[in-house]
N, C-alpha and C positions, 0 to 999 in steps of 0.2 A: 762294512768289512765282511768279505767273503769267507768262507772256512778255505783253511791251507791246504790245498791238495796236489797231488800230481798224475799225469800220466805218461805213460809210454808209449815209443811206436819205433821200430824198426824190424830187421834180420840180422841174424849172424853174418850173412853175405852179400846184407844192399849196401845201400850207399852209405845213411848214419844213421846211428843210433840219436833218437832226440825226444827230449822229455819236455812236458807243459807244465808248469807250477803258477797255481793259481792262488789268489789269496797273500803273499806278502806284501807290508805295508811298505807303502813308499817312507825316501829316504835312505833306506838302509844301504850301505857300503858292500859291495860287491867284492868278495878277492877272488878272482880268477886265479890267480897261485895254489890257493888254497881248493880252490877246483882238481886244478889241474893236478896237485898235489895228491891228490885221493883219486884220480884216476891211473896215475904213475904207481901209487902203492898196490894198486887193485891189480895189474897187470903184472905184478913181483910176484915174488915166491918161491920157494924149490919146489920142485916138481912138474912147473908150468911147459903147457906146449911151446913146438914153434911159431905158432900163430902170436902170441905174446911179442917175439922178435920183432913180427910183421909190422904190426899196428904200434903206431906212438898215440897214445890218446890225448887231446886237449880240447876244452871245450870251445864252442864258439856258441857267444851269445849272444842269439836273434831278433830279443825282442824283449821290451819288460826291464831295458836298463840305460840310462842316460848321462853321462858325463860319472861310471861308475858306480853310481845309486840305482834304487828300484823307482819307479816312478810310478806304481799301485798296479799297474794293468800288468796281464800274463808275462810269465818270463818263459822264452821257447831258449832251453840248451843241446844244441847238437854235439854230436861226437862221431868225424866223419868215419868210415870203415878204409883201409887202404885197399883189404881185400874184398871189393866189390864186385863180386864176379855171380852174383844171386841168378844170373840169366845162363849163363853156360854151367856150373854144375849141374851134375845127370841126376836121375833119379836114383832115387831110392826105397828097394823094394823089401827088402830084407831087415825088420824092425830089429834096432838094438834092443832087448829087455833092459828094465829098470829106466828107458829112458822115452820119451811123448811120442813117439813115434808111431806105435803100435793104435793107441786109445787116440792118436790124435790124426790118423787113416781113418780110422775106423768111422769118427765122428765125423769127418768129412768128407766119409763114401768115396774112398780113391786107394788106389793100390803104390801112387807116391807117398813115402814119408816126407817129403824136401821140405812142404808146405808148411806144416807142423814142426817140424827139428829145426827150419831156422827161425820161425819167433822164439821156439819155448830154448833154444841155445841157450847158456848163462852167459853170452854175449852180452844179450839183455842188459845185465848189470851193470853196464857200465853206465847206461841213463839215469838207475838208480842211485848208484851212484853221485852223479851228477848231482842231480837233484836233493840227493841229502845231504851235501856239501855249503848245497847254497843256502840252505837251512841251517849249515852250521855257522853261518855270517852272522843270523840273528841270535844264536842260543849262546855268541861269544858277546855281544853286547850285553847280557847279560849274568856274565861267568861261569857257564854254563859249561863242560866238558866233556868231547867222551872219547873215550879207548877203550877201542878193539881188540880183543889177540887170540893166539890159540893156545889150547892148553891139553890138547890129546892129539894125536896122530899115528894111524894105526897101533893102538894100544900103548904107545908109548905116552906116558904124561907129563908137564910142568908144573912145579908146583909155583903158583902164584901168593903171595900174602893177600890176608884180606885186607889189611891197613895201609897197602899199598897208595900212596899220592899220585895223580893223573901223571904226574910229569916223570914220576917214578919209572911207572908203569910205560908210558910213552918211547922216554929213554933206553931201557931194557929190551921191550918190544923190538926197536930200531936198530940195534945192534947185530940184529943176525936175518938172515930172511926164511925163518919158520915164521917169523914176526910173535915168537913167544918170550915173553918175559922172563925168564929162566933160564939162565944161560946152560946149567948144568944139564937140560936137557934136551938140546940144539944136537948131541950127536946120535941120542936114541931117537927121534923126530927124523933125522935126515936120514938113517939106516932104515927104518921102517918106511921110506918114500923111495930109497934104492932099492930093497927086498924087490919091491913090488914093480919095479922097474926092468927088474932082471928077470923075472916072472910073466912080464908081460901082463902085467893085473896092474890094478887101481887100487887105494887105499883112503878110508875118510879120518874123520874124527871128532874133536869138541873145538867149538869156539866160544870166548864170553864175551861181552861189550860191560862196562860201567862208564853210566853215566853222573858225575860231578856235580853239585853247584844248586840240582834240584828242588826248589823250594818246599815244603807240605802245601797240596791242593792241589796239583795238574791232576787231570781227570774227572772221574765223578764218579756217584753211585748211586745217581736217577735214571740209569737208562744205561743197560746193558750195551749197547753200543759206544757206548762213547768211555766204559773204562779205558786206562791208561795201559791196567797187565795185560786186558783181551788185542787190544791194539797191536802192541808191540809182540805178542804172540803172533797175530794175525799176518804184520809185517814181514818178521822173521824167518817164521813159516814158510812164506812165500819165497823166501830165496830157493834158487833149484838147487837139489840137491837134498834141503834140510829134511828131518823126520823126527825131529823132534825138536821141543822148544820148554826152557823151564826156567821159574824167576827164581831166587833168591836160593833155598833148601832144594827148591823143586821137588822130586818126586823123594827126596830125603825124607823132608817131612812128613809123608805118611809113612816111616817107618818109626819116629818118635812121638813120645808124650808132650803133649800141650808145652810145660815149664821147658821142654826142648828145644821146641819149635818159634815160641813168640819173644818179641824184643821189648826188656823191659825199657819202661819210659822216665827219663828223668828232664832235670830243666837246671841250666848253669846258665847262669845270670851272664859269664865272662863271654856267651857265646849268641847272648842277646842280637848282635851286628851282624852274623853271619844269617846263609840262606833255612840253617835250621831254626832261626828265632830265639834261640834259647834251648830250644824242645830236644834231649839227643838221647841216642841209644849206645850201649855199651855193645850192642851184638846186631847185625846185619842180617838176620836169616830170614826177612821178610823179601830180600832187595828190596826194598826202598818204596815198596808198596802194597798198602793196606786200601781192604775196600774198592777195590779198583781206583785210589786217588796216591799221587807222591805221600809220601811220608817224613820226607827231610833226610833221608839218608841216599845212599848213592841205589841208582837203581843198576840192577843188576842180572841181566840175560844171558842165557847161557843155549846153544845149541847144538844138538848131532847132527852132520851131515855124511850122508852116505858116500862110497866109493861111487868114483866116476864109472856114468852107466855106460861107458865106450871105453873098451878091453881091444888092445889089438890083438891078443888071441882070439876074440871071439868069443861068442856063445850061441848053445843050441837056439834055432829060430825056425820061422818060415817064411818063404816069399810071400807074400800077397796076392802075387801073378798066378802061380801056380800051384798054392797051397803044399807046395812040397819043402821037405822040411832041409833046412840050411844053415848055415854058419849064419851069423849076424854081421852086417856091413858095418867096417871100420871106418868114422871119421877122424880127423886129425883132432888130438885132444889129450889133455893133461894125464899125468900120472896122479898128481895129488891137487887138488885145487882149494885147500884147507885153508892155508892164509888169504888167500884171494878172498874166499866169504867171511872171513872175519873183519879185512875192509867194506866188503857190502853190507854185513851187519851192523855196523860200527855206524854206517851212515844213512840206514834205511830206519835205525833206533832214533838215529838225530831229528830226522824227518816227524817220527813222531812225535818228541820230543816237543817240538817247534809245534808244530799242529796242536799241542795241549795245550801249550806256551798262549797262544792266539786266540787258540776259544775261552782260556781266562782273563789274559789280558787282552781283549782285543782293541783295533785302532786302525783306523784309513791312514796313518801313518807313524814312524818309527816314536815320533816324540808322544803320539798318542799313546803308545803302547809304552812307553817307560811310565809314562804318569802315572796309569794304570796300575802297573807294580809298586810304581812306590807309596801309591796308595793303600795299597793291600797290604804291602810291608807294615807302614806306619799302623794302621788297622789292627793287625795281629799282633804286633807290640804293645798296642794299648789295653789290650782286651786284660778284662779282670781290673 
């Protein structure tokens, strides 16, 4: 059994976006709905360009799936682009600041941005997407959960409960396309993405994901790499845009005292069946992870993403060409792209998720890998 990983390959303006996922165990049940379904979310939002109008996203899957199931070899998912026109857009000389443009000329010794702007696009996302979707096939075999949403845009906030249930959360999310769980704050969210609309500016904000169902032990604390928190920082991180990432208190934490910050541990017998064992906490301020391993409670990501770095006002720049200085070149691009990453987060957490899921229980196929856990189940019931 391979490790679960994936990659990317496309532009904003070729033909498709398409990711390779390597590592899932045959067997498992494919829902292309549920694909399809998380790339239809990811294209929502208020705020979103008209490039969103353009493209209808739906996977197609090339490889790695047979009569519906995985069949253990590579899964190749595309997702074609409608606006495929990578060959006749012109150059581009005049770097947007805040956006790859600039550092990503530069490192390939060319006075075009085109090169650079259409891989690092958040086009991109939609592969990942993809991809963490297909991951969310396995982690429901297992009742595994997660939801995404937003909880700040341009300084406006939602407040979300902590005790919130997945379906709660889900439900509430669904209802408005901020995709925040808080209805009362659906009109201060959608004023602060009109402000900035009328302004001709961009505006960002926070997203969280919680993930459901999480057993104690995905992860580890023999090897710095392979933590569960450094991961799904790493993940996260990497969405365009983000600039920050924090689990559970996050950077709270270091503003309180120890009895603050940690979750006392207790153990209920009634709760022996479920994925905490017995083992539970009255308070969540770890997210769900200690030691860089799960902990049995829900894990919990939280991140800022910055305002979109393409302003059709502009901002001060200079040509490449002529080193003289200029307005920054406008592409076609959102006002607020806030819910959008909150589905790419929601599903690149999944990914990890699945990826810990696999290097604990792993299995050249889906029956292997339940055995696995129920063995481990049974194991940690007995202990003592």
């Amino acid at each position: 059994m391979s490790e679960l990983t994936y990659r990317t390959a496309g532009e904003s303006h070729g033909r498709a976006l398409t990711a390779l996922v390597e590592g899932l165990p045959a067997g498992l049940c494919v829902d292309v709905g549920l694909i399809d379904g998380e790339l239809r979310r990811r294209q929502g939002g208020y705020g979103r360009s008209a490039r969103m109008k353009l493209e209808r996203d739906a996977v197609d899957v090339l490889s790695g799936v047979r009569r519906g199931r995985t069949t253990g070899a590579p899964v190749v998912l595309q997702v074609a682009n409608r606006d495929a026109r990578i060959e006749e857009v012109g150059e581009l000389s005049r770097p947007r600041p805040g956006h790859a443009d600039f550092a990503g000329s530069i490192k390939c010794l060319t006075t075009d941005c085109r090169d650079a702007l259409e891989r690092a696009s958040a086009r991109e996302t939609a592969a990942r997407v993809a991809a963490g979707a297909l991951a969310r096939c396995l982690l429901r075999e297992f009742g595994i959960t997660c939801v995404g949403f937003v909880v700040e845009i341009g300084g406006a906030r939602a407040e979300v409960p902590e005790t919130a249930t997945a379906d709660e959360l889900r439900a509430a999310r669904d209802a408005n396309d901020l995709y925040a769980p808080d209805p009362t704050a659906v009109d201060a969210l959608t004023a602060a993405i009109r402000d900035a609309r009328q302004t001709k500016d961009t505006v960002g904000g926070v997203i969280e994901v919680r993930v459901f169902g999480v057993p104690p032990g995905l992860g580890t604390c023999a090897r710095w790499q392979d933590k569960l928190d450094g991961r799904l920082m790493q993940a996260v991180g990497s969405i365009q845009a983000i600039k920050g990432v924090e689990i559970g208190l996050g950077f709270e934490a270091a503003r309180r005292r120890g009895s603050q910050v940690h979750d006392a541990l207790y153990f209920e017998p009634a709760e022996r069946a479920t994925a905490t064992f017995g083992f539970v906490r009255r308070t969540n301020r770890a997210g769900g992870l200690e030691g860089g391993m799960s902990n049995g409670m829900p894990i919990v990501v939280r991140a800022a993403m910055k305002p979109i770095a393409t302003l059709s006002q502009g901002m001060d720049s200079v040509n490449l060409k002529t080193r003289r200085p200029e307005r920054s070149d406008h592409e076609r691009s959102d006002i607020c792209a806030v819910p959008a990453a909150s589905v790419v987060a929601e599903n690149v957490v999944a990914f990890e998720i699945a990826r810990a899921w696999l290097d604990k229980f792993a299995g050249d196929t889906l029956r292997e890998v339940r055995a696995a856990y129920e063995f481990y189940s049974g194991a940690v019931r007995d202990l003592g």
